[in-house]
KEDO-217382 format. One record per atom (N, C-alpha, C): x, y, z; residue number from 1. Coordinates in pm, whole numbers. Each point is the difference from the previous one (the first is absolute). Layout:
@px: X | py: Y | pz: Z | num: NUM .
...
REM end
This chain:
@px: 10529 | py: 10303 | pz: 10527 | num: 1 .
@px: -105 | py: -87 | pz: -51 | num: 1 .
@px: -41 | py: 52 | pz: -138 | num: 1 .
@px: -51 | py: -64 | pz: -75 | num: 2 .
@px: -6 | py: 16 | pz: -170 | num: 2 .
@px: -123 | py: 94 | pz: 3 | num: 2 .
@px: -100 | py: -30 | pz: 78 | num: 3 .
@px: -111 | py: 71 | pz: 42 | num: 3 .
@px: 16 | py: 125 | pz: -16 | num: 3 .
@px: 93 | py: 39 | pz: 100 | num: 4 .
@px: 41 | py: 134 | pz: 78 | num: 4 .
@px: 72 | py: 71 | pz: -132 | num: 4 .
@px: 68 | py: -59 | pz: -82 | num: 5 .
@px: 107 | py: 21 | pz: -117 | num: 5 .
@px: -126 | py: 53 | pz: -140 | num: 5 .
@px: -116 | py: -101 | pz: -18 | num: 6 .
@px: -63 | py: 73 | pz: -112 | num: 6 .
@px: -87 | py: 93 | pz: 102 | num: 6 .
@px: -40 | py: -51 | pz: 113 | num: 7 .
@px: -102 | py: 101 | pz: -3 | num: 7 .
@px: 69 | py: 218 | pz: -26 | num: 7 .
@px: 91 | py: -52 | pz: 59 | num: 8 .
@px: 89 | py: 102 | pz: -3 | num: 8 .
@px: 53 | py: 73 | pz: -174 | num: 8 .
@px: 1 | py: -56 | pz: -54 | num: 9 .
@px: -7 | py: 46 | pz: -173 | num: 9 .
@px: -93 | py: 22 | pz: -30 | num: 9 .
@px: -132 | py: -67 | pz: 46 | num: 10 .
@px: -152 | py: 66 | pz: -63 | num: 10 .
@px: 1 | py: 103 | pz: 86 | num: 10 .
@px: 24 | py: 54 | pz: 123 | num: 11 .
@px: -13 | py: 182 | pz: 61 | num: 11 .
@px: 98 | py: 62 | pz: -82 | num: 11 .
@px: 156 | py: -40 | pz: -34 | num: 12 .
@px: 93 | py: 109 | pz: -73 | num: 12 .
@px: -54 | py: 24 | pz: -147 | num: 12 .
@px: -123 | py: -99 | pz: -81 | num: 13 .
@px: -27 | py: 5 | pz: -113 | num: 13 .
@px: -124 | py: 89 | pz: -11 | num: 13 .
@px: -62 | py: 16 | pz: 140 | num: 14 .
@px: -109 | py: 105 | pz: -19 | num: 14 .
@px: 56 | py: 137 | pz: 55 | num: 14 .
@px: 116 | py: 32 | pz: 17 | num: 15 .
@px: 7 | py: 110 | pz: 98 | num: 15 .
@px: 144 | py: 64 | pz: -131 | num: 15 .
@px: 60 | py: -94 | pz: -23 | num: 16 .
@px: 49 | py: 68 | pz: -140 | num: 16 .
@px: 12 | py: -147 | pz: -130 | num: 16 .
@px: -104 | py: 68 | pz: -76 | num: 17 .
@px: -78 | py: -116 | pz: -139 | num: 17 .
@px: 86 | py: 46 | pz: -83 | num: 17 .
@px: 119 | py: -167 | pz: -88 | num: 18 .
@px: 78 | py: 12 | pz: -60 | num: 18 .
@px: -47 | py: -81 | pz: -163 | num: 18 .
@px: 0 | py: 132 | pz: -50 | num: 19 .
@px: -29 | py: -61 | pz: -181 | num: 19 .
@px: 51 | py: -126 | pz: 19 | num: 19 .
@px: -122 | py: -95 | pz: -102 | num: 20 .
@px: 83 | py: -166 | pz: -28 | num: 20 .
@px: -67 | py: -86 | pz: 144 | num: 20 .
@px: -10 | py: 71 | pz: 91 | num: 21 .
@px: 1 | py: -92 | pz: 143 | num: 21 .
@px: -153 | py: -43 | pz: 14 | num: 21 .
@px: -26 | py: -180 | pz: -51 | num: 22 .
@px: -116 | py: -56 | pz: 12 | num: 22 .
@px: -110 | py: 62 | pz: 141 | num: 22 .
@px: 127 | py: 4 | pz: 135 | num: 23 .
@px: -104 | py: 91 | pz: 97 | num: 23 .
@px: -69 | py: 120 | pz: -4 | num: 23 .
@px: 133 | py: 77 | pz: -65 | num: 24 .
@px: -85 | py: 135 | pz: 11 | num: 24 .
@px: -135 | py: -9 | pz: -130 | num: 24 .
@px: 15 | py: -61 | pz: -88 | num: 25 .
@px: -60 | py: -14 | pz: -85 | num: 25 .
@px: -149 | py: -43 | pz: 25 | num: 25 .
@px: -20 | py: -132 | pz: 96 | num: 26 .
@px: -102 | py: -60 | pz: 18 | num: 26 .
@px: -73 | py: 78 | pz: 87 | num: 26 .
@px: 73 | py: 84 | pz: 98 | num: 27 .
@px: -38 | py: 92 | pz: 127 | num: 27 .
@px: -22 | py: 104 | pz: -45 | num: 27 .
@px: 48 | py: 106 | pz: -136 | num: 28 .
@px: -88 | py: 55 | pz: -56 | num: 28 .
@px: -136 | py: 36 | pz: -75 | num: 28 .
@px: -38 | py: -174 | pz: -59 | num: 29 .
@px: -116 | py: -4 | pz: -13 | num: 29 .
@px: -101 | py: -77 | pz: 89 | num: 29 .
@px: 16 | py: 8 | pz: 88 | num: 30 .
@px: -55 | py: -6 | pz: 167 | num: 30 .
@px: -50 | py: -130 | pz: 56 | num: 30 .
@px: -78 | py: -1 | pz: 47 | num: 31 .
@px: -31 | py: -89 | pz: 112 | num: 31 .
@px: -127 | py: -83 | pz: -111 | num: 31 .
@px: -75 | py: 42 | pz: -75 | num: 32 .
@px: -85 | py: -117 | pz: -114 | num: 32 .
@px: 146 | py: -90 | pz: -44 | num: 32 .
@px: 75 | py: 53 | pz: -50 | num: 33 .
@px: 130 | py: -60 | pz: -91 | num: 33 .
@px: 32 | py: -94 | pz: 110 | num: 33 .
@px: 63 | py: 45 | pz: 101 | num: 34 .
@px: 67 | py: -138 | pz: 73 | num: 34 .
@px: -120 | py: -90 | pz: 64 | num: 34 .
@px: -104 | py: 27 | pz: 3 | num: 35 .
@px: -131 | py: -117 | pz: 77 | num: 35 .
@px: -4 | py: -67 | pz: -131 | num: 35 .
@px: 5 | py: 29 | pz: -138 | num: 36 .
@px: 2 | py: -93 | pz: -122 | num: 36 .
@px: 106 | py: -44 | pz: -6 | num: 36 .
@px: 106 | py: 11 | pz: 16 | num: 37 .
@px: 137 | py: -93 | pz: 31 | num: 37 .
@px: -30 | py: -137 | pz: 71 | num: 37 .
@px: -67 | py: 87 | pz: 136 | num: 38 .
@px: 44 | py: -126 | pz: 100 | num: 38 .
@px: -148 | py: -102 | pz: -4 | num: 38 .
@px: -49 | py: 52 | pz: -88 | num: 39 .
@px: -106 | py: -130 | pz: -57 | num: 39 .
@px: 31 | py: -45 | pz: -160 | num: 39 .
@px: 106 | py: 51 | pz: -36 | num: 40 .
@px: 65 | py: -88 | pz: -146 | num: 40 .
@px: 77 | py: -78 | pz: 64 | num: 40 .
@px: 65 | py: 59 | pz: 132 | num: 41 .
@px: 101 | py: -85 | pz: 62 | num: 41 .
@px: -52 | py: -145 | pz: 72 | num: 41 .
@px: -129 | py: 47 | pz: 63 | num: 42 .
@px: -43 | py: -100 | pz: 102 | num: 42 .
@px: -71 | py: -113 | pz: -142 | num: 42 .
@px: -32 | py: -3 | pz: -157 | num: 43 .
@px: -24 | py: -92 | pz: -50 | num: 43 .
@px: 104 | py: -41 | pz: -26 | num: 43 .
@px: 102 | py: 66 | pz: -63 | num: 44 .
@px: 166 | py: -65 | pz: -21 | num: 44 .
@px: 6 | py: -89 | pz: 96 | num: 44 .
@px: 16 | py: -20 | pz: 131 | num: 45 .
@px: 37 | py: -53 | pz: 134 | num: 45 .
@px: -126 | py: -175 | pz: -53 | num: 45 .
@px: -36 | py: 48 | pz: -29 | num: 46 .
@px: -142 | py: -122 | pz: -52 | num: 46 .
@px: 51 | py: -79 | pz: -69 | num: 46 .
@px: -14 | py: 60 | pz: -126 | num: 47 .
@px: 72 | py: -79 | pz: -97 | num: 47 .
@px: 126 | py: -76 | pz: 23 | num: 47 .
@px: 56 | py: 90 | pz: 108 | num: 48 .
@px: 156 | py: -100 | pz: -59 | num: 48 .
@px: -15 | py: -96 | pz: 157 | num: 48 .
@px: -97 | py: 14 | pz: 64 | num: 49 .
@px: -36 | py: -125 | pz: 109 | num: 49 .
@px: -48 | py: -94 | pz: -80 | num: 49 .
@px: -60 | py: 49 | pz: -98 | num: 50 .
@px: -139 | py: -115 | pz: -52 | num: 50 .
@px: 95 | py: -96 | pz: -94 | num: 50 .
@px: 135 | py: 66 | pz: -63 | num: 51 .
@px: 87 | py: -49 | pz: -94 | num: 51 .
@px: 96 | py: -91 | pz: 62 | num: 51 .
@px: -25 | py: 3 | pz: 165 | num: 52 .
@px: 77 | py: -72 | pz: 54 | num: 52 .
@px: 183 | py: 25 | pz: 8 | num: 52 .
@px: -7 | py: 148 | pz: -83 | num: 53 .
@px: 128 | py: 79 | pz: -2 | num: 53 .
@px: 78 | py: 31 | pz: 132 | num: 53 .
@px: 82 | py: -68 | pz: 79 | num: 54 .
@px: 54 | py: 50 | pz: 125 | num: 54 .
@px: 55 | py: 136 | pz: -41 | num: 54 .
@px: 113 | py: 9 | pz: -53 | num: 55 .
@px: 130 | py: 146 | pz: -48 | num: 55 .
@px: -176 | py: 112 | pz: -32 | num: 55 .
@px: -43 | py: -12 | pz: -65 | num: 56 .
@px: -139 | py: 106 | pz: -71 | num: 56 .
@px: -122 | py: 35 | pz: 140 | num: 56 .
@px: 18 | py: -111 | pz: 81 | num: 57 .
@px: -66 | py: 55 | pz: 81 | num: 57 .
@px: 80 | py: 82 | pz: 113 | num: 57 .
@px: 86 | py: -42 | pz: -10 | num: 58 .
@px: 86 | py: 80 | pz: 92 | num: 58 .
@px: 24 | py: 210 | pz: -58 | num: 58 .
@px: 28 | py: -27 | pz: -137 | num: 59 .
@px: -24 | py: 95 | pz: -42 | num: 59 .
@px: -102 | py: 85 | pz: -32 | num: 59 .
@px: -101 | py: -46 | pz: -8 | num: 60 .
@px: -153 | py: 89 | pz: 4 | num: 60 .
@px: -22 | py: 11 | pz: 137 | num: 60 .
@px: 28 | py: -60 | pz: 101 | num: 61 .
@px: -46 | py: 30 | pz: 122 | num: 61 .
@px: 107 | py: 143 | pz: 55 | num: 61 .
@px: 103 | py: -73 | pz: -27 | num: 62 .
@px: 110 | py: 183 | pz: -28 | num: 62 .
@px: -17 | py: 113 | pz: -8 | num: 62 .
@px: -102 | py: 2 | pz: -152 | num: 63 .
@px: -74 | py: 103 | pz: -71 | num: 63 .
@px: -82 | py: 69 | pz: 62 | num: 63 .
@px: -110 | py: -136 | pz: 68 | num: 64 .
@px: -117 | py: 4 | pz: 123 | num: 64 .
@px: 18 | py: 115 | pz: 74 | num: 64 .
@px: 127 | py: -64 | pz: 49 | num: 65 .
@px: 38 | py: 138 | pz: 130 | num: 65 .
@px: 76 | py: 70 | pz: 15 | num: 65 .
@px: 77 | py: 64 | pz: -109 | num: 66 .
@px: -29 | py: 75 | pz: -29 | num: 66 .
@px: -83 | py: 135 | pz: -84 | num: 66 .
@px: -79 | py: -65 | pz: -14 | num: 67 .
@px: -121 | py: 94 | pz: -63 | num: 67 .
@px: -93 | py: 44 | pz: 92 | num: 67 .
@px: 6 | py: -129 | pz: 140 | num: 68 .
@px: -63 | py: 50 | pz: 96 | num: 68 .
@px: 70 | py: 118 | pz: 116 | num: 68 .
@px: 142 | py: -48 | pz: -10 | num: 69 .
@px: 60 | py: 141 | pz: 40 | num: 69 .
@px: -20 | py: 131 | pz: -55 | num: 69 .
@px: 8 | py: -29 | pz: -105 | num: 70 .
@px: -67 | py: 156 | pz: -99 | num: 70 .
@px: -129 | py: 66 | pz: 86 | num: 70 .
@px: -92 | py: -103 | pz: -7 | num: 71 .
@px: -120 | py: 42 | pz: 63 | num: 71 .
@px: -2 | py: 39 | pz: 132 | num: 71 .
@px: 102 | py: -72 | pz: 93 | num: 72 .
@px: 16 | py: 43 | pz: 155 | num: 72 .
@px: 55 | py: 144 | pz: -8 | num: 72 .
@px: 140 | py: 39 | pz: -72 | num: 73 .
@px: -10 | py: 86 | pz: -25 | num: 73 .
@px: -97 | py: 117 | pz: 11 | num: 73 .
@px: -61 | py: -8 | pz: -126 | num: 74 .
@px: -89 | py: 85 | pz: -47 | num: 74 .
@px: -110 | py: 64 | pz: 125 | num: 74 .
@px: -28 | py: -159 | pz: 32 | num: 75 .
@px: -114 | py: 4 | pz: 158 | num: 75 .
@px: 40 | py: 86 | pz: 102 | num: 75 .
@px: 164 | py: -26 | pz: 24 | num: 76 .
@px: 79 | py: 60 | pz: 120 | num: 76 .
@px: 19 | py: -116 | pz: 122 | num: 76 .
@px: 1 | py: -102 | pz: -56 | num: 77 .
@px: 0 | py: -169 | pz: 43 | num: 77 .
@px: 115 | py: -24 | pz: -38 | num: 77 .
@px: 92 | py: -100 | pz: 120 | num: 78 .
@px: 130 | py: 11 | pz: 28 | num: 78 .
@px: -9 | py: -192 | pz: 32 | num: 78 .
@px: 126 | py: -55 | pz: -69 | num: 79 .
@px: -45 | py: -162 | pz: 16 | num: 79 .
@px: 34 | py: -36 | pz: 191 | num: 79 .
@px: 31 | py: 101 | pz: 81 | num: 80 .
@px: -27 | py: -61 | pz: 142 | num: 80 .
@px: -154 | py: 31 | pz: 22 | num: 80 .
@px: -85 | py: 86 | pz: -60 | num: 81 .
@px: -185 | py: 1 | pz: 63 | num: 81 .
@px: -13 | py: -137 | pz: -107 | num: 81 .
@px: 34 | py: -37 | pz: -88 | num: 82 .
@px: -23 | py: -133 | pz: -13 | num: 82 .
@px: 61 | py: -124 | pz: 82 | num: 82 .
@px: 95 | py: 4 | pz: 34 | num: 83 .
@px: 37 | py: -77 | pz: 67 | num: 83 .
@px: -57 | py: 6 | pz: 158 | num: 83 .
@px: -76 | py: 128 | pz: 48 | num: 84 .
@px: -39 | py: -17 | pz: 119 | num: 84 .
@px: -149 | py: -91 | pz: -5 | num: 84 .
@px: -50 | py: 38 | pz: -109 | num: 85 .
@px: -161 | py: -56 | pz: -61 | num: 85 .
@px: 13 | py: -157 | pz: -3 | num: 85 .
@px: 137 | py: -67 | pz: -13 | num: 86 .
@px: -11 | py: -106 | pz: -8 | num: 86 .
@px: 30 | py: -72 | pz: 138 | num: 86 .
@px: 92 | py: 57 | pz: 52 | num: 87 .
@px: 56 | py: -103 | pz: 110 | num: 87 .
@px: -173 | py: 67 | pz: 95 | num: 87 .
@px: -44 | py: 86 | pz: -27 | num: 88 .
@px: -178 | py: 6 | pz: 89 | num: 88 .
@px: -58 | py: -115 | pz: -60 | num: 88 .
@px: 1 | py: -47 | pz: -89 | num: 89 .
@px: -87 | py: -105 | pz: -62 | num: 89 .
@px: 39 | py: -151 | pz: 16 | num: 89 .
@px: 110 | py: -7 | pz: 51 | num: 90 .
@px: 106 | py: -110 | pz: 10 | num: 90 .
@px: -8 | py: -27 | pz: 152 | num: 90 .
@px: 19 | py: 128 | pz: 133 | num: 91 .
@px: -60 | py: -8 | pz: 74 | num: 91 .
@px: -143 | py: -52 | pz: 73 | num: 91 .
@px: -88 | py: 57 | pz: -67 | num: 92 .
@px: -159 | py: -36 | pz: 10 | num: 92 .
@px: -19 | py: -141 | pz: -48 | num: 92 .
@px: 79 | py: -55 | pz: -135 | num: 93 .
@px: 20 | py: -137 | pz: -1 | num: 93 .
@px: 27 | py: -111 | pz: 112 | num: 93 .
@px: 155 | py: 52 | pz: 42 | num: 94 .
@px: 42 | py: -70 | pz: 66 | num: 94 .
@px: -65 | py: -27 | pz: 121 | num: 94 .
@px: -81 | py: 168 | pz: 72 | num: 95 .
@px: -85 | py: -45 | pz: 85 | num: 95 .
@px: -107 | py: -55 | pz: -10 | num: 95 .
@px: -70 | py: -41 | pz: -100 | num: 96 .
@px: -103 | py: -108 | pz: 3 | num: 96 .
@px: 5 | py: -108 | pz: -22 | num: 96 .
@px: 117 | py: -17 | pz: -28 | num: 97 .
@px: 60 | py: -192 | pz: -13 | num: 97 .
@px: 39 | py: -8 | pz: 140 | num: 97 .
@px: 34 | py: 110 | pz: 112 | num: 98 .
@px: 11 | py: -47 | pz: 96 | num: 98 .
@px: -97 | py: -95 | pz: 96 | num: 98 .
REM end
């Protein structure tokens, strides 16, 4: 899974940080740096909805998440405790439409 594939380059980029490498780079200047990413990212994602851009939104939302992987990362947040957070919420849905 592609998931499993970057999340896996953002741990080899903090555990050995390669000159040039946007990860190790952004993950060196810490956790302010990537929460301002993923709110340059989350207006990017805006704009190119608001522009009615399909290809641009697809690509800022890209950006989205991964910047929010950065941050799971950082947290020690892994995209299955997200994925468990949702199918709980999807659950509790489904049971009240029952």
């Amino acid at each position: 899974m592609i998931l499993d594939d970057l999340l896996a380059v953002i741990r080899n980029r903090q555990i050995n940080p390669q000159p040039g490498s946007y990860i190790s780079g952004l993950q060196a200047r810490g956790k302010d740096e990537i929460l301002k990413k993923i709110g340059e990212e989350a207006s990017e994602v805006i704009i190119a909805s608001k522009n009615s851009n399909r290809e641009e939104v697809i690509h800022e939302i890209a950006d989205l998440w991964f910047h929010c992987m950065m941050l799971m990362h950082q947290d020690g947040l892994s995209h299955d405790d997200i994925f468990r957070e949702l199918e709980i919420r999807f659950q509790k849905r489904r049971e009240s439409d029952e």
